[in-house]
C-alpha positions in Angstrom: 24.0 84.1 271.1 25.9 85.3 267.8 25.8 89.2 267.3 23.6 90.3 264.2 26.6 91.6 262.4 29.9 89.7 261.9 33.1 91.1 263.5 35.3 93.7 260.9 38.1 91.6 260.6 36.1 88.7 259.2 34.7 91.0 256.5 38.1 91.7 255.7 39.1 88.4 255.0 36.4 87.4 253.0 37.2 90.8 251.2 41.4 89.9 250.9 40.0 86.3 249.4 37.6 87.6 246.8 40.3 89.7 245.6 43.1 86.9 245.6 40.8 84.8 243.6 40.0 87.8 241.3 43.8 88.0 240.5 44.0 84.4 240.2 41.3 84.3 237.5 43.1 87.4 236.0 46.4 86.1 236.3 45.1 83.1 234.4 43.3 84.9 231.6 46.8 86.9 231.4 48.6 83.1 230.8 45.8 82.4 228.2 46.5 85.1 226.3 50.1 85.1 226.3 49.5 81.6 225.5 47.6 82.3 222.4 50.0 85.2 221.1 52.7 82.9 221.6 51.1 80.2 219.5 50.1 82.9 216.6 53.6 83.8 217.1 54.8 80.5 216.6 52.9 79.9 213.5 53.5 83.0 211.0 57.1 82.5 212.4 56.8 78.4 211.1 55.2 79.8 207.7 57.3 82.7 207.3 60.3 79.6 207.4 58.7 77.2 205.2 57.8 80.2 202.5 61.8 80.8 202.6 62.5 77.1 201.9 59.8 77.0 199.6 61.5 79.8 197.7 65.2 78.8 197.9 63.6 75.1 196.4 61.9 77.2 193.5 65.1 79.8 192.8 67.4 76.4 192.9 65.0 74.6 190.6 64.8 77.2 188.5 68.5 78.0 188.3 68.9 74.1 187.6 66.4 74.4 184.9 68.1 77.5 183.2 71.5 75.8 183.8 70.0 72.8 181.7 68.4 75.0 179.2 71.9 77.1 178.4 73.8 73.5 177.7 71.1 72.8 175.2 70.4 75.5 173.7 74.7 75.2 173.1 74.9 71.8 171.6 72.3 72.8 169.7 73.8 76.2 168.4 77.2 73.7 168.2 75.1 71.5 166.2 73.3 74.2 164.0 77.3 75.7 163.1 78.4 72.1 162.0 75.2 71.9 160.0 75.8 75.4 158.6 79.7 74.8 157.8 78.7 71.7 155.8 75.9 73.5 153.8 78.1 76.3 153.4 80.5 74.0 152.0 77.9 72.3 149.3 76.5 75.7 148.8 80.5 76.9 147.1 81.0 74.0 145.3 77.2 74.4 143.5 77.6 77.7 143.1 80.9 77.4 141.3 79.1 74.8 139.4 76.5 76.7 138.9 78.8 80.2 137.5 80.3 77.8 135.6 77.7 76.8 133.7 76.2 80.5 133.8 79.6 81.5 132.3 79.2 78.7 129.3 75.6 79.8 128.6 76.2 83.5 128.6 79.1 83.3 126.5 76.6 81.2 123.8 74.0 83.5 124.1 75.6 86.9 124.0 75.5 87.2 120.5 71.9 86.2 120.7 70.6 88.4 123.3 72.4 91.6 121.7 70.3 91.0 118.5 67.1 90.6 120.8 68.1 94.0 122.7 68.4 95.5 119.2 65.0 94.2 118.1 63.1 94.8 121.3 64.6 98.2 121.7 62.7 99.4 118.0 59.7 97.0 119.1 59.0 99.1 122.1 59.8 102.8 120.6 57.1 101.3 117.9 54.5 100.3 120.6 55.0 103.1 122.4 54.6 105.7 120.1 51.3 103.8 119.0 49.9 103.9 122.7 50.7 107.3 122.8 48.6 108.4 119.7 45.9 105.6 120.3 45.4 107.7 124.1 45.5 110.9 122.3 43.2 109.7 120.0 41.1 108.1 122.3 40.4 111.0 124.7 40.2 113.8 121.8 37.5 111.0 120.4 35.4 110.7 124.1 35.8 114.7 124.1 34.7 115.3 120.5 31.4 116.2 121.5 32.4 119.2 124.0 34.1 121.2 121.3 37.0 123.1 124.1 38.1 122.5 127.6 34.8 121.4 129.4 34.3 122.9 133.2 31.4 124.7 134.9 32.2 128.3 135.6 32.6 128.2 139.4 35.1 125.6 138.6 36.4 127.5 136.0 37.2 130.4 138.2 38.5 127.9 141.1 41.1 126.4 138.6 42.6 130.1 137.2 43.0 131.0 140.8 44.7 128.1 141.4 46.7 128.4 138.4 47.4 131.7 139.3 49.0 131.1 142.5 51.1 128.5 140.6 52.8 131.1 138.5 53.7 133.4 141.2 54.9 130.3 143.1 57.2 129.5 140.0 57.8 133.2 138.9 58.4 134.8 142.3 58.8 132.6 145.3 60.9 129.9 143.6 63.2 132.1 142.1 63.4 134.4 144.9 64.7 131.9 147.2 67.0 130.2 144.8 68.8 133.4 144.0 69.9 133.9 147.3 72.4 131.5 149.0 71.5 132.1 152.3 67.7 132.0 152.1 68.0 129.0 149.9 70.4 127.0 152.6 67.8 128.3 155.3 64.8 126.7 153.3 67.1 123.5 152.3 67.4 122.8 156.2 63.7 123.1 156.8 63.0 120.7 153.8 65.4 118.4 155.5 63.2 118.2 158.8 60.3 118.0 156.6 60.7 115.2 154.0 61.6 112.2 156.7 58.2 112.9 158.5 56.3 112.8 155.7 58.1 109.6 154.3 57.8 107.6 157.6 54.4 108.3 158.2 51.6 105.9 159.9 48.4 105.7 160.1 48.6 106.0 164.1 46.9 108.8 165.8 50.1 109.8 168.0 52.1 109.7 165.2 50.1 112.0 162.4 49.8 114.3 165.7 53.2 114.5 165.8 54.5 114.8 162.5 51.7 117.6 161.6 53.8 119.6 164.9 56.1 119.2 163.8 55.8 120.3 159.7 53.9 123.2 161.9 56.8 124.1 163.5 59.2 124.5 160.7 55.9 126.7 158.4 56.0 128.5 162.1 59.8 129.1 161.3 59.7 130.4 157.5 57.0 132.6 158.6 59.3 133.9 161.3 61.0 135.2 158.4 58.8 137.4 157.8 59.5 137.1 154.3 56.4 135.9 152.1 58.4 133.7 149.4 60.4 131.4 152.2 57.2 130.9 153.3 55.5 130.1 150.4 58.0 127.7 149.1 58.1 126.0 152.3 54.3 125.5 151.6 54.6 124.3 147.6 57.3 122.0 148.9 55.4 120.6 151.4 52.1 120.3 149.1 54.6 118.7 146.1 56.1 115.8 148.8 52.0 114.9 150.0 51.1 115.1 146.2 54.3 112.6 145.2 53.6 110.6 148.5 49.9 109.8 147.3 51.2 109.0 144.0 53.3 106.6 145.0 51.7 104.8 148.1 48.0 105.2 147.1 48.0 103.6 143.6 47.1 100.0 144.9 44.7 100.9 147.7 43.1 103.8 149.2 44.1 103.2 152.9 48.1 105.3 152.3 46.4 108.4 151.5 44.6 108.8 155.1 47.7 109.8 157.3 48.7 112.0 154.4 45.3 113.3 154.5 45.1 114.3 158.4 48.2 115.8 158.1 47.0 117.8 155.8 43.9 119.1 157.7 45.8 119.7 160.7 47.9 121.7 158.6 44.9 124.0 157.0 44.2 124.8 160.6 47.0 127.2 161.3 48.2 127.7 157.8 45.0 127.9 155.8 47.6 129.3 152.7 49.0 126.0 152.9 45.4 124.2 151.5 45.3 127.2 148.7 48.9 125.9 147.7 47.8 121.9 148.2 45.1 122.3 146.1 46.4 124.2 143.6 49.0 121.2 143.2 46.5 118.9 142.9 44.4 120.8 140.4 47.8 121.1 138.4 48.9 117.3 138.2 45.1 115.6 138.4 43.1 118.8 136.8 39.9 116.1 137.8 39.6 117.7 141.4 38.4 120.6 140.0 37.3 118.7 137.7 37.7 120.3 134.3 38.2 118.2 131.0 40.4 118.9 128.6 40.3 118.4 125.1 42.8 118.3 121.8 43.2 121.4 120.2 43.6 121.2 116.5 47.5 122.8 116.2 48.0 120.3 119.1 50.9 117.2 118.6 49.4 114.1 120.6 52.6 114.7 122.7 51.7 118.1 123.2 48.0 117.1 124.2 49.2 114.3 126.3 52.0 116.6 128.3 48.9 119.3 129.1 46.9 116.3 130.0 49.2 115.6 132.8 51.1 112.5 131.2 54.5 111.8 132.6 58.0 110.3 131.4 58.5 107.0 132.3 62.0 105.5 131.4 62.2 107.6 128.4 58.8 107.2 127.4 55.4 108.6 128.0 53.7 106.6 130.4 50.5 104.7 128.8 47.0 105.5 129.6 46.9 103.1 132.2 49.8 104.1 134.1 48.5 107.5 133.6 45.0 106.9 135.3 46.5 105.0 137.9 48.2 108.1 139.2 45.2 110.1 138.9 43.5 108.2 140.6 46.1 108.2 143.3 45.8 112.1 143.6 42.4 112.5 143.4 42.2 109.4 146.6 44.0 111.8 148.6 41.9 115.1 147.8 38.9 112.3 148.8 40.3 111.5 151.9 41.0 115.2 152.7 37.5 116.0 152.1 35.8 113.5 154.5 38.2 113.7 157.3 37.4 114.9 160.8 40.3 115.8 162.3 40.7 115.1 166.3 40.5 119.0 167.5 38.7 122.1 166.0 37.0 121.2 162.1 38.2 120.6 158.4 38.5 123.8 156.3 37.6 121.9 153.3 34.8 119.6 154.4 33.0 117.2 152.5 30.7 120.1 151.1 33.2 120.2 148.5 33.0 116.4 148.0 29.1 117.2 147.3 29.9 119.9 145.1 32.3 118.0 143.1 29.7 115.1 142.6 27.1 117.8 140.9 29.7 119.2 139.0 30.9 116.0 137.1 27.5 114.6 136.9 26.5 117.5 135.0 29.5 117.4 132.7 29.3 114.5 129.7 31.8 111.5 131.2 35.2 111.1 129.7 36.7 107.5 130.0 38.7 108.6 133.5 35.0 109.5 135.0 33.8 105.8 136.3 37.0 105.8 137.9 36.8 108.7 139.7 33.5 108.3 140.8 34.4 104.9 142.2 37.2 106.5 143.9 34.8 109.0 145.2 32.1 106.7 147.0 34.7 104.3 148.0 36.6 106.9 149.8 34.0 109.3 151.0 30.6 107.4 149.8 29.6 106.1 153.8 30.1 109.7 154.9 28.4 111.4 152.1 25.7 108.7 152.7 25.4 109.9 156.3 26.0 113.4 155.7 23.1 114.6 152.8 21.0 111.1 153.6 18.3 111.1 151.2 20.0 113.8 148.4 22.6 111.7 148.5 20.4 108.5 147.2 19.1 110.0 145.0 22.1 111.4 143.3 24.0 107.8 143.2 20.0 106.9 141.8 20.5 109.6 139.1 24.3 108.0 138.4 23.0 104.4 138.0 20.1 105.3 136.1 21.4 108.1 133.8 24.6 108.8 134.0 26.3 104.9 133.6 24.9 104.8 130.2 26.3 108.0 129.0 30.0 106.8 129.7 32.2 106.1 126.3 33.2 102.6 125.2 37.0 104.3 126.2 36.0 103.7 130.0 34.7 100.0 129.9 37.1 98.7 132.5 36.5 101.7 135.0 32.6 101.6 134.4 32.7 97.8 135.4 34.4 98.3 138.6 32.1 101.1 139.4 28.8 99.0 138.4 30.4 96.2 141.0 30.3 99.2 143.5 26.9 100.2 143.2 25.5 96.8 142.8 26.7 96.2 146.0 25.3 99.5 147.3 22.1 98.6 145.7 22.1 95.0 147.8 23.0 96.5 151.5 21.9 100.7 150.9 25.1 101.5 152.2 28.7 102.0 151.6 31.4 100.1 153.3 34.3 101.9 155.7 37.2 101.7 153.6 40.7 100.3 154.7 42.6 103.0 156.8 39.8 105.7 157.3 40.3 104.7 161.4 43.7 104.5 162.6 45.3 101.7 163.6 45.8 100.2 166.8 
């Protein structure tokens, strides 16, 4: 008869072999995993090789292909030099042909073309001196109806304080700096800093930023000074390179004057003397900013008129009427632009309030033959803003000008009128005004 409970020791085997199996089936799982890592292993090692092949095949492949490139890319350069060398050899042996001939002609002709010079020479001193009494005739014609100088009275005011400050400039500033060589050499090297940056100027935000610093710094410099008339002509030389800069660039299109134009508001911020000065150029060589009309006086020479008018020398010449509204124009784009710019920090000190003003004041003044121009200069530059800025005042301002004021323009100002009447015909179609070229910078 078998006792109820087994014997110790046989417990203890069964206990010793549940364990070695245990370590069996661990030793096992161990294998398996070692197994697996090894495998892993294995393969990122076999990748890791074939990506190296793969890339010495693609860096030789490559080199061969560059290798092959370099030899063609040398016959043909050896090729192109042979070519050249042969045309260069045609091109001397047609060109001495060619001064040959040159030589024979000119040698015919000289007699010739001297008489032509002579004739052409007393043709044009002729025409010219009949253009210049046909424009002096022409405006003190369009202006016969206004008796003097026709302005409103705030304007009036505007443009003697303008004046003004012109004469002290050239009475007191000028003079004081040129009289003294060491002032004048100190100015001289601040108008060297300042004419390049002007000159190279784009119509890129980073870039007007930076060249209005640095103008800024060198007006920060004169002021150091402490001496009013280094500052002041470092102002009126500034305003006179802007001014020459918008007659130059902005004759064609609009989109030069813009740069120059947030330049020049950057400017007014810390120098607000500087926009006196700017403007007071502008009323000087475009007097249509203001705008005031001129008119002949009786004990006036049509060269007399002409040179108070604002009429330059041109090649020995007074430049025709034209040339001459060309360049007003020119001015006047910049003084738009000015006006309806919004510069990137702080706010315009001569906003496009002015522009409004400006509209009211020549609307209410009888047009010379300049006027259609200007206007179309106006609402091309500034019309979208001045659109979105007064809204309804605005329409019905441009309504007054289509309605009223067109028909009042002399026969002097047919060409400007028509380019105008294109303008508001096309306003008239969409309601609006178009963003001119350059009002955004460019990318």
């Amino acid at each position: 008869m078998r006792p109820a409970t087994a014997p110790n020791w046989i417990r203890n085997v069964d206990d010793v072999a549940q364990q070695i199996k245990a370590m069996e089936l661990e030793t096992q799982s161990i294998k398996e995993k070692r197994r697996k890592e090894f495998e892993t292993r294995q393969l990122a090692v076999d990748k890791e090789v074939e990506d190296c092949l793969r890339r010495v095949r693609d860096e030789r492949e490559t080199a061969i292909r560059i290798r092959e490139e370099a030899i063609r890319q040398a016959q043909l350069e050896k090729e192109k030099a042979a070519k050249a060398e042969e045309e260069k050899a045609k091109a001397i042996v047609a060109q001495k042909q060619a001064q040959d001939k040159k030589a024979a002609e000119e040698a015919a002709a000289a007699e010739k073309a001297q008489k032509a010079e002579k004739d052409k020479k007393a043709a044009a001193a002729a025409a010219a001196e009949k253009a210049k009494n046909a424009a002096a005739a022409g405006i003190a014609d369009a202006s016969s109806n206004t008796g003097s100088n026709f302005v409103s009275e705030t304007a009036l005011v505007e443009y003697k304080r303008y004046m003004d400050l012109l004469t002290h400039l050239k009475t007191v500033a000028v003079p004081a700096v040129e009289n003294d060589p060491a002032i004048r050499k100190f100015c001289a090297g601040i108008r060297r800093e300042i004419m390049p940056s002007i000159g190279q100027l784009i119509n890129k935000q980073h870039e007007i930023i930076r060249v209005a610093m640095e103008i800024d710094q060198q007006f920060k410099k004169a002021m150091q000074t402490q001496n009013e008339n280094v500052y002041y002509w470092v102002l009126n030389f500034t305003a006179k390179k802007l001014t020459k800069q918008a007659e130059g660039e902005a004759l064609v299109k609009a989109a030069p004057a813009f740069p120059l134009a947030h330049v020049a508001v950057l400017l007014f911020t810390n120098h607000p003397r500087f926009m006196d000065v700017l403007l007071a150029r502008f009323v000087k060589k475009c007097p249509y900013t203001a705008p005031l009309y001129m008119s002949k006086e009786s004990s006036e020479s049509p060269d007399e008129f002409l040179h108070r008018l604002g009429y330059k020398k041109k090649e020995k010449r007074l430049e025709n009427e034209a040339e001459y509204n060309g360049r007003q124009c020119a001015i006047f784009t910049l003084y738009c632009a000015i006006m309806q710019t919004n510069p990137p920090a702080g706010r315009n000190l001569y906003p496009l309030s002015n522009g409004w003003t400006w509209m009211s004041r020549v609307l209410n003044m009888p047009p010379r033959p300049i006027t259609p121009s200007l206007i179309t200069v106006f609402l091309e530059v500034c019309g979208e803003r001045y659109l979105r800025t007064y809204g309804n005042q605005a329409r019905k301002v441009i309504q007054l000008l289509v309605n009223e004021f067109i028909p009042l323009i002399p026969r002097q100002g047919k060409d400007g009128t028509t380019r105008l009447k294109t303008l508001l015909e096309e306003y008239l179609r969409t309601g609006q005004f178009s963003v001119v070229e350059g009002r955004e910078f460019d990318r």
